[in-house]
C-alpha positions in Angstrom: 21.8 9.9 -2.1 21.5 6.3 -0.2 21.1 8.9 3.0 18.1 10.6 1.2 16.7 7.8 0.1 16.9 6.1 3.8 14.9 9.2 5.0 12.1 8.6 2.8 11.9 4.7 3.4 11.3 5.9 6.9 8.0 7.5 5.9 6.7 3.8 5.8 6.9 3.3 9.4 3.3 2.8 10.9 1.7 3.9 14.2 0.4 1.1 15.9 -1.6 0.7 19.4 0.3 1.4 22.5 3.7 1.8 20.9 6.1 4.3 20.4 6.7 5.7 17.5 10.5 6.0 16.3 11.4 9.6 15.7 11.2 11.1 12.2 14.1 11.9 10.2 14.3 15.7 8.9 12.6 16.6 5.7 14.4 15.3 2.7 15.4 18.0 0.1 13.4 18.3 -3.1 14.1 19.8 -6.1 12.1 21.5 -9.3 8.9 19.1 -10.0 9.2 17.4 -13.5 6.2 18.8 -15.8 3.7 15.1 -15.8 3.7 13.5 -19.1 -0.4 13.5 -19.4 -2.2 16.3 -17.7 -5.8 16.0 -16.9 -8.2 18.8 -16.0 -8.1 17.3 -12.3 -4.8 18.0 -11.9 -3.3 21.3 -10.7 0.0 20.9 -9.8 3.6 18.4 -10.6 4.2 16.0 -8.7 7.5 16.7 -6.5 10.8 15.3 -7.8 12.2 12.7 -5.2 15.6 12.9 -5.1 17.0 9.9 -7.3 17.0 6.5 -6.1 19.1 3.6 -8.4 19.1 6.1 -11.6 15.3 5.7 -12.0 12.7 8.2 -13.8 9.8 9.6 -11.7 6.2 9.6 -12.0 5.0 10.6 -14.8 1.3 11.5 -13.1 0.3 14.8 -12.0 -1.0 16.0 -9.0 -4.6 17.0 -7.9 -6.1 18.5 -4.6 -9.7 19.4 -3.0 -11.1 20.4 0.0 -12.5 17.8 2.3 -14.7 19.1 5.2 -13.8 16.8 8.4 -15.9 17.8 11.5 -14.9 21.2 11.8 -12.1 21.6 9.9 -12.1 21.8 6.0 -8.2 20.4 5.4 -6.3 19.9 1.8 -6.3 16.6 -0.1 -3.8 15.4 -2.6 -3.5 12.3 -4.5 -1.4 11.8 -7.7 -2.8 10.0 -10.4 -0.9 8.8 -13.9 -3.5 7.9 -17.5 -1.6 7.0 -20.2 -1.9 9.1 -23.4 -3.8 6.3 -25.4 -5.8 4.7 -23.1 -9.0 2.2 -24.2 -11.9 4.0 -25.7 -14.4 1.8 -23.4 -14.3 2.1 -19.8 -10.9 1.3 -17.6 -9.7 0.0 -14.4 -8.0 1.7 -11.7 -5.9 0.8 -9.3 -5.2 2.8 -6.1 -1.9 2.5 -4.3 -1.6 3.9 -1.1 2.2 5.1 0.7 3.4 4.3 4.6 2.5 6.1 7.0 3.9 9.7 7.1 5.2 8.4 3.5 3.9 11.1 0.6 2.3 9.6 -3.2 5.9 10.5 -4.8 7.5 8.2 -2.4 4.7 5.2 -3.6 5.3 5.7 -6.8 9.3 6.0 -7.1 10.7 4.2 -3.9 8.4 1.0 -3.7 7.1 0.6 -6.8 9.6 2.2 -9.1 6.8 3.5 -11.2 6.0 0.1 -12.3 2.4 0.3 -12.4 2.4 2.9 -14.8 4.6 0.6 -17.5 1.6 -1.8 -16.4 -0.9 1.1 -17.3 0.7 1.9 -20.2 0.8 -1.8 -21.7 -2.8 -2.6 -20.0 -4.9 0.6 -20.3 -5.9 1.3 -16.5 -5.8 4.6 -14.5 -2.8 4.5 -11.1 -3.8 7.1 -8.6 -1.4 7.4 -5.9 -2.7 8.1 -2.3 -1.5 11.0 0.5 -2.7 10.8 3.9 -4.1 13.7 6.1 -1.1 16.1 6.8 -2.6 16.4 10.3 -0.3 14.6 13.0 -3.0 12.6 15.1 -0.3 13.5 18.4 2.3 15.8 19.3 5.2 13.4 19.1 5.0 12.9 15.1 5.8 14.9 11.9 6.3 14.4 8.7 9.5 13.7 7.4 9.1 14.6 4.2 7.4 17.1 1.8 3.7 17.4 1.2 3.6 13.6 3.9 0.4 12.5 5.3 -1.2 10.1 7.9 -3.1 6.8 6.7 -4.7 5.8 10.2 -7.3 3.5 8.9 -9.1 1.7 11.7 -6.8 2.8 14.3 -9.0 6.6 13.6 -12.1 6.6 15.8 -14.8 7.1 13.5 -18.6 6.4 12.9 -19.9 5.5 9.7 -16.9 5.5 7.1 -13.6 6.4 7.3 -12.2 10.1 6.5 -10.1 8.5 4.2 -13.0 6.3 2.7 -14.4 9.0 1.7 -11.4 10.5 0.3 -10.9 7.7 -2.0 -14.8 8.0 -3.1 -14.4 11.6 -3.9 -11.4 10.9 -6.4 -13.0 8.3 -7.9 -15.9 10.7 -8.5 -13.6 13.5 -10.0 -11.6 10.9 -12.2 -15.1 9.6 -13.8 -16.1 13.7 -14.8 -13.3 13.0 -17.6 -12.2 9.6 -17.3 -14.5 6.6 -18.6 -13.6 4.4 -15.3 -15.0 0.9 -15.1 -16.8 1.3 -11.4 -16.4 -3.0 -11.4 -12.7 -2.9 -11.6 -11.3 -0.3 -8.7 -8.5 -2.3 -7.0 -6.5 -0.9 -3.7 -2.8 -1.6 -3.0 -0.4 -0.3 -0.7 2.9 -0.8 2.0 2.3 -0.9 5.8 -0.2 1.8 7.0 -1.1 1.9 3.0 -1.4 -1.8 2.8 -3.9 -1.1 6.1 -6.0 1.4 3.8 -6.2 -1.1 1.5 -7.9 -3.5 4.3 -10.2 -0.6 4.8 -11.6 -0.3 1.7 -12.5 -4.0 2.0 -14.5 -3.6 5.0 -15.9 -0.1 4.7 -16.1 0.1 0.9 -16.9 -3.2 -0.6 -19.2 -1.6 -3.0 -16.1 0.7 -4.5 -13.0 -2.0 -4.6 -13.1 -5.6 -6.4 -10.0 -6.8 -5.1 -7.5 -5.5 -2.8 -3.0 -6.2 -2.5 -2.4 -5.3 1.0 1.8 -5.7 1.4 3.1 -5.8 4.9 -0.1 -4.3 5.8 -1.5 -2.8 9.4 -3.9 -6.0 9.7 -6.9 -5.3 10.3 -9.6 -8.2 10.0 -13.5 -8.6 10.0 -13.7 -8.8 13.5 -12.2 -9.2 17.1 -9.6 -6.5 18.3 -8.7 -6.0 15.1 -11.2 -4.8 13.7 -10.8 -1.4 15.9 -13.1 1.6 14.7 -13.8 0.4 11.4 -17.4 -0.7 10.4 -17.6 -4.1 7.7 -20.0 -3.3 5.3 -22.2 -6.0 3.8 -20.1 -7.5 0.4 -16.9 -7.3 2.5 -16.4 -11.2 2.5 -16.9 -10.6 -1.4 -14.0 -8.6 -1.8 -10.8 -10.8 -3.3 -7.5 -10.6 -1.2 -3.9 -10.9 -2.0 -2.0 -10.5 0.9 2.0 -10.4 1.3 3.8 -10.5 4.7 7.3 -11.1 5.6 8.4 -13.4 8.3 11.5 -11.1 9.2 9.1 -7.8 9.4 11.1 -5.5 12.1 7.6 -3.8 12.5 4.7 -5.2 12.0 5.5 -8.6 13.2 4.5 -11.9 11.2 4.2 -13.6 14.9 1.6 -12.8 17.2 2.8 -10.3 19.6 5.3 -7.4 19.8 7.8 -6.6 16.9 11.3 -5.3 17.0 10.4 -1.8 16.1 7.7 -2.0 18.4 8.1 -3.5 21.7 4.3 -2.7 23.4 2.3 -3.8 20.4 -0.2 -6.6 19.9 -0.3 -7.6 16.6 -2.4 -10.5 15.9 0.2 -12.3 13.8 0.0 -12.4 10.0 -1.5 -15.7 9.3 -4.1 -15.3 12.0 -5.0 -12.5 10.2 -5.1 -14.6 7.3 -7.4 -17.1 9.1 -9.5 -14.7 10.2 -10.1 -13.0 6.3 -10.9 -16.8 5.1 -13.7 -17.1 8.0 -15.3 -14.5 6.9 -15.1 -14.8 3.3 -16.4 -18.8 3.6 -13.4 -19.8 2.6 -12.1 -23.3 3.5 -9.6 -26.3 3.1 -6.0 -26.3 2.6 -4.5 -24.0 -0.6 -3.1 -24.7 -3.6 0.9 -24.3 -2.9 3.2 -22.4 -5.2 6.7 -22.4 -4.3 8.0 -19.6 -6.6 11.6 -19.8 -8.1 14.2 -18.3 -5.4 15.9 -16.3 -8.4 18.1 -13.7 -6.9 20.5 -14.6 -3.9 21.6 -12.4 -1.0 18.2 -10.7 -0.8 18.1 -11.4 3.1 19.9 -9.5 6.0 21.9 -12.7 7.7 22.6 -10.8 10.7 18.6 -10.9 11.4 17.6 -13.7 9.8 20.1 -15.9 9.6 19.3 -16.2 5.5 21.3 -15.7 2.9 18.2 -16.0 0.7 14.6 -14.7 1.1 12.3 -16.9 -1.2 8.1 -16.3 -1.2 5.3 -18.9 -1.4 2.3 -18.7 -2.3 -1.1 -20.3 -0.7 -4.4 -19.5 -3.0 -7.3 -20.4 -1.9 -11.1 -20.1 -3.7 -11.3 -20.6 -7.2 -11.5 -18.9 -10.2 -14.8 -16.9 -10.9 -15.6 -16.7 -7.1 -13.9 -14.8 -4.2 -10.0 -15.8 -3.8 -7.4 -14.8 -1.0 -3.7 -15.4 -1.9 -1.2 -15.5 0.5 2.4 -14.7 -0.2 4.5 -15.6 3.0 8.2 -14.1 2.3 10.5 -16.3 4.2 13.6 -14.0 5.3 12.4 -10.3 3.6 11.7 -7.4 5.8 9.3 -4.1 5.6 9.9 -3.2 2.1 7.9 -3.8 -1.2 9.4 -6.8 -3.0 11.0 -5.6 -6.3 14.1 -6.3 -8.5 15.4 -2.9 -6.5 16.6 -3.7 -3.4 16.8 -1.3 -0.3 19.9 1.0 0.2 22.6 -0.6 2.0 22.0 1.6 5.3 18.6 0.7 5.4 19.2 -3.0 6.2 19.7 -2.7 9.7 16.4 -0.8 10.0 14.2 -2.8 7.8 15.6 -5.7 6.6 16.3 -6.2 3.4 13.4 -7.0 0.1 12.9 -9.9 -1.6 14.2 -9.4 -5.2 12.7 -12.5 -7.0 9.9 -10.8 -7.8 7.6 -7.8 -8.3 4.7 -7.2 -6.5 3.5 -4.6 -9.0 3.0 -7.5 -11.5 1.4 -10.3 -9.0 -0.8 -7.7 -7.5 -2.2 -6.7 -11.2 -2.2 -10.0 -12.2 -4.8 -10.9 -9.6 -7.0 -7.8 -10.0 -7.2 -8.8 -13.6 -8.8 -12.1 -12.3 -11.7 -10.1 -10.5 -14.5 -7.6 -11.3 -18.1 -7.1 -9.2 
């Protein structure tokens, strides 16, 4: 099982300039798909049943697909999207959650966020759709490790205009609203590594569509300088609120500027400097408002790395209430993983670190959207 489960983690690698990237494990075995709990017209499929990770139920969303014409090819879309049954007469939010890269929408919803946005849709009436990035490998030396995986480029894709994958996140919103009463002021992005990246793309490319935005451990792209690569800011993207999570023990996407572990010839900016440079553009400045958060659960470091017993987060908001705000969660000791109360199997340490458990992402990340609508 902890093998499995390993091979899937691995989907959350991203593909970064002038790097190598590691090979791919082989596909994980699936078994039957579970029927969803709440169909809706969109959907035309079940989602596929991940094999089990710490005893925990899937998804209980279902799974819908279209056809999106890109240049000259015409290539399936999925995405996996969970209502609850009694959802809010008026109109609801929806949060978007997008996977690693190569990673599939099962392996969002079970293995980083244990299905815990759909407890928080169930308690808060929103809409989770789950992402999947083109099934296309963008070069010979990848593939998909696991069933039905994709490719979340973001501003690493040459493109004019939008994004492929901008536009990919407009059309489901579109086919949601034709039987969903979605509140268009309260769409909110979140996602790991290359999904974390997506989630920075939105910001620049779709400020009109997202309010707020949780990148975790994200590709980090940034208003402008190198950066910025192919994608195109849109007017209102300094509008667009921020909480951003990084890890200082990241094996690959380094919280340092420069090279990371994993990845030896990149350039990353470094984590804060991308912090820096989202606060320049949003007009935000002055030193934050400091929250150390409790350091509840001990062990939740890999020593051999870090030299920690103990990851522990704080957080730095800045902006106010009512206006734009970026939060920044720096996770002293934690590696490439979603923080949760689940840690990372054992034989995944060595790899990726290990998460911080004291708290859950899921929850900070909703907590903050709740704070923002256009």
């Amino acid at each position: 099982m902890l093998r499995t489960a390993l091979c899937l983690l691995l989907a959350g690698c991203s593909q970064v300039p002038s790097a190598s990237a590691p090979s791919a494990p082989d596909a994980a075995k699936v078994t039957q798909p579970a029927s969803p709990a709440f169909r809706l017209h969109v959907c035309s499929e079940a989602p596929i049943r991940m094999p089990e990770f710490a005893g925990e139920a899937p998804t209980r969303g279902c799974v819908a697909t279209f056809r999106q014409r890109i240049g000259a090819m015409d290539r399936e879309r999925r995405y996996l999207v969970y209502a609850p049954a009694a959802l809010p007469a008026g109109p609801v939010p929806v949060v978007l959650v997008f996977p690693g890269y190569t990673a599939n929408a099962e392996t969002a919803a079970h293995y980083y966020m244990h299905t815990r946005f759909e407890t928080l849709a169930d308690r808060d009436g929103f809409v989770v759709v789950y992402g999947n990035g083109l099934p296309d490998p963008p070069n010979e030396r990848e593939a998909v490790p696991n069933a039905k995986g994709g490719f979340l480029q973001g501003c690493l894709l040459a493109h004019d205009a939008e994004g492929i994958d901008v536009t990919y996140v407009r059309r489901i919103i579109a086919d949601l609203a034709r039987e969903l009463p979605i509140d268009r002021s309260r769409i909110y992005a979140t996602g790991l590594s290359a999904g974390g990246g997506m989630a920075l793309e939105l910001a620049l490319e779709a400020p009109d569509l997202v309010a707020a935005i949780a990148p975790v451990a994200p590709l980090p792209f940034q208003p402008a300088g190198q950066w910025r690569f192919s994608c195109h800011p849109r007017p209102g993207h300094d509008r667009v609120s921020i909480a951003m999570l990084a890890a200082t023990n990241d094996p690959f996407i380094s919280y340092k500027p420069g090279s990371s572990r994993m990845y030896p010839d990149a350039r990353y900016p470094g984590m804060e400097a991308t912090r820096d440079a989202w606060l320049a553009a949003m007009g935000l400045s002055g030193p934050p408002a400091t929250d150390p958060l409790p350091d509840t659960v001990t062990g939740d470091s890999y020593e051999p790395d870090t030299g920690l017993t103990s990851s522990s987060v704080e957080r730095q908001r800045y902006g106010s209430a009512g206006g734009s705000e970026l939060w920044f969660y720096k996770v002293a000791g934690a590696g490439h993983a979603w923080p949760s109360p689940t840690q990372l199997p054992s034989d995944a340490w060595s790899r990726f670190g290990k998460t911080n458990q004291d708290l859950d992402f899921a929850d900070e990340a909703w907590a903050f959207f709740k704070r923002h609508a256009k």
